[in-house]
N, C-alpha and C positions, 0 to 999 in steps of 0.2 A: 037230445043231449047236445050241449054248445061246443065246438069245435075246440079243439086242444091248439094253442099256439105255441111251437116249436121254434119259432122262425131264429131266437138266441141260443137254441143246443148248438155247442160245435162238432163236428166230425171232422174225422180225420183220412185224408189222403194219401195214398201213395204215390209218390213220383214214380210217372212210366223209367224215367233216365235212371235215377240212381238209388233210386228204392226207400227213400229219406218222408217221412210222414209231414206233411203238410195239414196244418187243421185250419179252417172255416165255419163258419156258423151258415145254417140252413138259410137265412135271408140274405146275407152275402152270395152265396151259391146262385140261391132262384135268380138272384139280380143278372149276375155275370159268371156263367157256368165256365170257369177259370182257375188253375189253381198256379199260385207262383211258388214254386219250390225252396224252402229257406237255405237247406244247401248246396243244393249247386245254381240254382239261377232259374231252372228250368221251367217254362212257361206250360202248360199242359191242360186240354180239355176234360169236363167232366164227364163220368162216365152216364150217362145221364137216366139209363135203366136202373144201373148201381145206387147211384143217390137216390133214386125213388125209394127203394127199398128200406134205401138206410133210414128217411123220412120215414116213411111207413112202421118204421120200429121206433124210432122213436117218438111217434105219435102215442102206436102203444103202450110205449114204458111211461109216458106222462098220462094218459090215461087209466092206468093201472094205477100211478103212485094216487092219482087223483080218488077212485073208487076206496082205497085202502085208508087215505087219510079223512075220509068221510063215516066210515067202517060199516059195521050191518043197519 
């Protein structure tokens, strides 16, 4: 089966600083494991076990929607 490309889902970050959701898309991420905080400024590493994971789901939910829009 061909690989499911993610690389445009965005996810969403939490600032360590002030707890404010920062979103990213997965090829932005892999580029520059970096989040800029929209409110307060705050510069912040990703966590980079965490976004594996969050990639890893959302591999599977595109690969689900993929099987389902295909059907039996």
């Amino acid at each position: 089966m061909a690989s499911v490309d993610v690389g445009e889902v965005e996810l969403e970050f939490a600032c360590p600083r002030c707890g404010a959701g920062a979103r990213a898309t997965i090829e932005a991420v892999r580029m520059l494991p970096v989040i800029d905080c929209p409110a307060c400024g705050e510069r912040s590493g990703v966590d980079l076990e965490a976004f594996s994971a969050q990639v890893t789901a959302a591999e599977a939910s595109a690969k689900a929607a993929r099987r389902k829009r295909k059907g039996p």
